[in-house]
Structures are given as structure tokens and as C-alpha cells.
C-alpha positions as CSV (number, residue, x, y, z in Angstrom):
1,X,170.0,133.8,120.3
2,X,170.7,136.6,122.6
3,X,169.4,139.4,120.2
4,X,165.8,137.7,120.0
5,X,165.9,138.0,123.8
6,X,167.0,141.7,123.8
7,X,163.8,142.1,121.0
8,X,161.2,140.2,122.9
9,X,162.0,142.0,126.3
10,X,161.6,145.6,123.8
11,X,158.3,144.6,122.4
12,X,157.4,143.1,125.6
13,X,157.8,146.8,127.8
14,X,156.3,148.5,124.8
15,X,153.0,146.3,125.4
16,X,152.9,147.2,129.2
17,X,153.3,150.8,128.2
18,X,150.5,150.4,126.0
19,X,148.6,148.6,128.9
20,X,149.7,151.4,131.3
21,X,148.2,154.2,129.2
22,X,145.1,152.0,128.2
23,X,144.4,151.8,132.0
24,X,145.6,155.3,133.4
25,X,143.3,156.6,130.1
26,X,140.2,154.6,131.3
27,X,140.8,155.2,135.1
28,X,140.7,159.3,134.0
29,X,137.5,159.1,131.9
30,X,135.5,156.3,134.2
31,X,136.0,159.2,136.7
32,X,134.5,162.0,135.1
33,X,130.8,163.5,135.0
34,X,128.8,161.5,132.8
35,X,125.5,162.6,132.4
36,X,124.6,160.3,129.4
37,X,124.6,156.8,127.8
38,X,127.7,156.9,125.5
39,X,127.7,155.0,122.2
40,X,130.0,152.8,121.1
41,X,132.0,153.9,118.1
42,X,131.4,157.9,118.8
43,X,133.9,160.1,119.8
44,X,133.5,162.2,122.7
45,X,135.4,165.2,124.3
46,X,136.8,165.9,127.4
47,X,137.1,169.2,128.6
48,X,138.1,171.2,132.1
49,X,134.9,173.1,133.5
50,X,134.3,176.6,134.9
51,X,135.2,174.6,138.5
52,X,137.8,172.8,136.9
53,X,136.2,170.0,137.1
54,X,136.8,167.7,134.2
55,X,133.9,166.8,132.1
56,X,132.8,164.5,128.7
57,X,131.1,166.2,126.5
58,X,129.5,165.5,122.8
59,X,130.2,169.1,121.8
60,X,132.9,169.4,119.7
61,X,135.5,171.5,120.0
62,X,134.8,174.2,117.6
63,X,131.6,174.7,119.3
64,X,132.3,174.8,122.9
65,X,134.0,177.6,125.5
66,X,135.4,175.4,127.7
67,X,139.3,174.1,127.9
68,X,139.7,171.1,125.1
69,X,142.1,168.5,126.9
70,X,141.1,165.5,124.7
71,X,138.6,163.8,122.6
72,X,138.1,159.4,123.0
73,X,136.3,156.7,122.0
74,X,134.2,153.8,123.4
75,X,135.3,150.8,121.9
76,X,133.1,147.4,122.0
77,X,134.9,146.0,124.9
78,X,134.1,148.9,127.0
79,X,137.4,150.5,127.0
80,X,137.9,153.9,125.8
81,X,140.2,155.0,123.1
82,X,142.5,158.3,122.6
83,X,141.4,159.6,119.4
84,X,143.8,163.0,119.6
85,X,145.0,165.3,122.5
86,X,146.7,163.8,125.6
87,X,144.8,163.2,129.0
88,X,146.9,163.9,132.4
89,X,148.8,160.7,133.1
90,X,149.3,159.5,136.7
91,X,153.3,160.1,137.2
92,X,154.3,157.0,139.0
């Protein structure tokens, strides 16, 4: 029936979202300065630098000077996760 149509088409743009933000997250992180081995599991922090340079960190934010934009997780597929905060999204 027609409603199950309307509901499939909902849940099926809420999974690209999903997708969209999965990637644009990932794109954003794979393209900071990473000077270490990241373990799956942890949660790191992402934060703007002196130069405004974005940066991951393993200081948390209580402990560190620099502007908190978000804190992620590797997960074991090699994607990383938002854990809290909000990361600046492409606007296409």
C-alpha cells in the first residue's frame, strides 16, 4: 500500500543522511594532523589550533587551552564516530 511506500522512501533518506554525515565526519577527521597511532574504541578530541589549524588530540577538554569543536571515536571498521560536539559539515 501507498503508505508503506511513503515509510520506506522516509527511512530510506534518513539512512543517506546518516551515510552523508558518516562520510563528511570521516572526510573532516582523515584530514587533520595526526601525529599518532589512534586506538580503536578511544575517544579523541578535535580542536582548532593557535593557526587555526584543526587538530586531534587525546587531551581532554578540561585539560587543554585550545578551542573544543568535537570529541570521536575509531570504530573497528576504521570509521570514526561523533561521540558529542558537532564538526563543520560541508554545505552542499
Amino acid at each position: 500500500d501507498w503508505s508503506s511506500v511513503v515509510c520506506s522512501s522516509d527511512l530510506l533518506k534518513t539512512e543517506i543522511e546518516k551515510l552523508k554525515e558518516l562520510y563528511e565526519l570521516n572526510e573532516f577527521i582523515y584530514t587533520l594532523d595526526l601525529r599518532f597511532e589512534p586506538i580503536i574504541g578511544d575517544i579523541y578530541h578535535v580542536y582548532q589550533g593557535r593557526d587555526s589549524k584543526n587538530f586531534l588530540s587525546m587531551i581532554a577538554p578540561h585539560q587543554c587551552n585550545f578551542t573544543y569543536i568535537c570529541s570521536v571515536s575509531l570504530n573497528t571498521d576504521g570509521q570514526w564516530v561523533l561521540q558529542k560536539g558537532t564538526f563543520p559539515r560541508n554545505q552542499s
